[in-house]
C-alpha positions as CSV (number, residue, x, y, z in Angstrom):
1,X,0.0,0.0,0.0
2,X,1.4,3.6,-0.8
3,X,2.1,5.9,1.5
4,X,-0.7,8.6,-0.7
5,X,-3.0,5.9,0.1
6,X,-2.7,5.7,3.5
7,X,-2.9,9.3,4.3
8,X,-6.0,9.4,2.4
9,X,-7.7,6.9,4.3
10,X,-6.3,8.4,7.1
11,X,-7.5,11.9,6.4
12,X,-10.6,10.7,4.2
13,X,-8.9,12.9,1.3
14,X,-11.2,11.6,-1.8
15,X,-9.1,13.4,-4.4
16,X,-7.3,11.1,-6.6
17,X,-5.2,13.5,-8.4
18,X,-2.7,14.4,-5.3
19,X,0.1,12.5,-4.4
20,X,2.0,12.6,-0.9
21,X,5.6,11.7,-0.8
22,X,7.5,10.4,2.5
23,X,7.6,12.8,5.1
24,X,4.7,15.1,3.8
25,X,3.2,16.1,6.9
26,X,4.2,18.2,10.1
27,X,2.3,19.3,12.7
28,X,2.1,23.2,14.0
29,X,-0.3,25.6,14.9
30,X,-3.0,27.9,12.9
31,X,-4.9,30.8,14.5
32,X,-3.8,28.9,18.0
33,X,-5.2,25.5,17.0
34,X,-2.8,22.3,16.8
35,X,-3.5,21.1,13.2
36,X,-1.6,18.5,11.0
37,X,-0.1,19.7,8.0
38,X,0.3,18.0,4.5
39,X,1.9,18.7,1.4
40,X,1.0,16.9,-1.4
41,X,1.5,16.9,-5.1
42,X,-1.4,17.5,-7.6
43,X,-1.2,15.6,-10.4
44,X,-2.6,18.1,-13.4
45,X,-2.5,21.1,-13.9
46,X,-6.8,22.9,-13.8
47,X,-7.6,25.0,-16.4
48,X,-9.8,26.4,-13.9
49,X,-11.1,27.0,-10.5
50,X,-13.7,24.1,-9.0
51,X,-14.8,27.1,-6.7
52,X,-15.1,30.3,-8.4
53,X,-14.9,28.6,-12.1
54,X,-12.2,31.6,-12.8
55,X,-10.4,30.7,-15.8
56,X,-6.3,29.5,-14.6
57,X,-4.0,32.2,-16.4
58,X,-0.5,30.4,-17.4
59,X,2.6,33.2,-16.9
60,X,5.6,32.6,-19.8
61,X,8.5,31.7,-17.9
């Protein structure tokens, strides 16, 4: 079993398209609440917001 797997049964993340990598999460504090934090990977790039449906603008390099 993968370790992107595990954390999303862990954290019951349904998204598919992100991937966690060994040693993706820390814990800390936001607004003075202990939280866990994960960084993840998403697989694609959106063409645009799920939200807000604004349109993803792409800046040349």
């Amino acid at each position: 079993m993968s370790i992107s797997h595990t954390i999303r049964i862990a954290f019951d993340i349904q998204d598919k398209n992100i991937i966690f990598k060994e040693d993706c999460a820390r814990t800390g504090t936001k607004n003075g609440h202990a939280c866990t934090f994960l960084k993840g990977t998403l697989t694609y790039t959106p063409t645009h917001c799920d939200r807000c449906h604004a349109e993803m603008k792409t800046t040349p390099l």
